[in-house]
C-alpha positions in Angstrom: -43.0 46.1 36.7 -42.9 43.0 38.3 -41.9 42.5 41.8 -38.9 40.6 42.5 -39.8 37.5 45.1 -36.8 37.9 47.7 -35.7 34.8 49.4 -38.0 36.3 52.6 -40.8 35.7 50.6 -40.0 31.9 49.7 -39.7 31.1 53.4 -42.8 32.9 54.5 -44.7 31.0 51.8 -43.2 27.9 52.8 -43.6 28.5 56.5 -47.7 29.3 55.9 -47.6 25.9 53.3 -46.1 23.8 56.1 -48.7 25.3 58.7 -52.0 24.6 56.3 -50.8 21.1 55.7 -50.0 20.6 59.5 -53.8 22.6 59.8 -55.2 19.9 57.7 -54.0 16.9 59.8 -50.6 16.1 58.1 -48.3 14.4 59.9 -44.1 15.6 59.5 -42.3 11.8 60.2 -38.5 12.4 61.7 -36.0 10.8 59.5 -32.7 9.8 61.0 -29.2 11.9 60.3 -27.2 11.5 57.4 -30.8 9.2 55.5 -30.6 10.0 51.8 -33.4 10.7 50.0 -32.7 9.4 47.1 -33.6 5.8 45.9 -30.1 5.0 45.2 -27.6 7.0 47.1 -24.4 5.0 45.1 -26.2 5.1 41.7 -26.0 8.5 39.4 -26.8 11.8 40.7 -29.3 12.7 37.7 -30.4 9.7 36.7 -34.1 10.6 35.6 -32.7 13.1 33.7 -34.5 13.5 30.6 -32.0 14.2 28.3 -30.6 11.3 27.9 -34.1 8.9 27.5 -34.1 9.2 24.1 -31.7 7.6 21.4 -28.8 9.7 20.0 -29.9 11.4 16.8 -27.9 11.3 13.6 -26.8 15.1 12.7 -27.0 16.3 9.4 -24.1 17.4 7.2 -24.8 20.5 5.1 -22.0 20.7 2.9 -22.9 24.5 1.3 -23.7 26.4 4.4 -20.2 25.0 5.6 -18.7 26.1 2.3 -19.9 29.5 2.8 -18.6 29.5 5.9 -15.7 28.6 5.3 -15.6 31.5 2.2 -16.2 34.0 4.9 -13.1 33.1 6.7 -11.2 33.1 3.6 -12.0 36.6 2.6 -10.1 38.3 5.8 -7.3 39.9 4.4 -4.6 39.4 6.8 -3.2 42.5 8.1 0.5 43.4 8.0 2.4 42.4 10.9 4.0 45.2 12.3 7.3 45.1 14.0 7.7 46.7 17.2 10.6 48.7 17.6 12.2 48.8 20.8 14.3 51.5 22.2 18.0 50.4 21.9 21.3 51.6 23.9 23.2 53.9 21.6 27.1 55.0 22.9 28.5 58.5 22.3 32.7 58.6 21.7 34.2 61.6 22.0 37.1 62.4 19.2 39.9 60.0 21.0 37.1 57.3 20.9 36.6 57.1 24.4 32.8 56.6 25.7 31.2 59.7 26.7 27.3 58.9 27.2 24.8 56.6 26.4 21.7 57.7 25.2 18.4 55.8 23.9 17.4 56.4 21.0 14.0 55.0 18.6 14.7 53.2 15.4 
């Protein structure tokens, strides 16, 4: 099983990277606050991206596969819609028609 690099790991590697090169005679120059390192800090954000070198490309239009498709959907049988009954407010009379109760009842 692999072992899983934590973020530790990164930053210890980095740490002994910075220390070889600093070893080796390299030289970290201090670059003012708030300095972008990009080229063009009001241009794009991705603007070497390389998705987007390249010419669109036509796509192409398969009429049968989108026919069968399209059969596919077709061949659901819709299901029944079923109507949900709700409980509704049913009044007992007594034999002078005067109220009595309500009760619920399921229709």
């Amino acid at each position: 099983m692999k072992k899983i690099i934590s973020k530790a790991d990164i930053r210890n590697d980095m740490e002994k990277q910075i220390a070889d090169f600093l070893k080796k005679g390299g030289e970290v120059s201090a670059i003012e606050r708030g300095i972008s390192g990009r080229e063009n800090p009001n241009g794009p954000l991705n603007s070497d991206h390389g998705a987007f070198q390249q010419p669109k490309q036509g796509r192409t239009y398969v009429p049968e596969v989108v026919a069968a498709i399209d059969a596919r959907r077709k061949k659901k049988p819709e299901k029944p819609k079923t109507r949900v009954r709700k409980p509704r407010k049913k009044i007992i009379y007594d034999d002078f028609g005067e109220p009595l109760r309500e009760v619920w009842v399921d229709e």
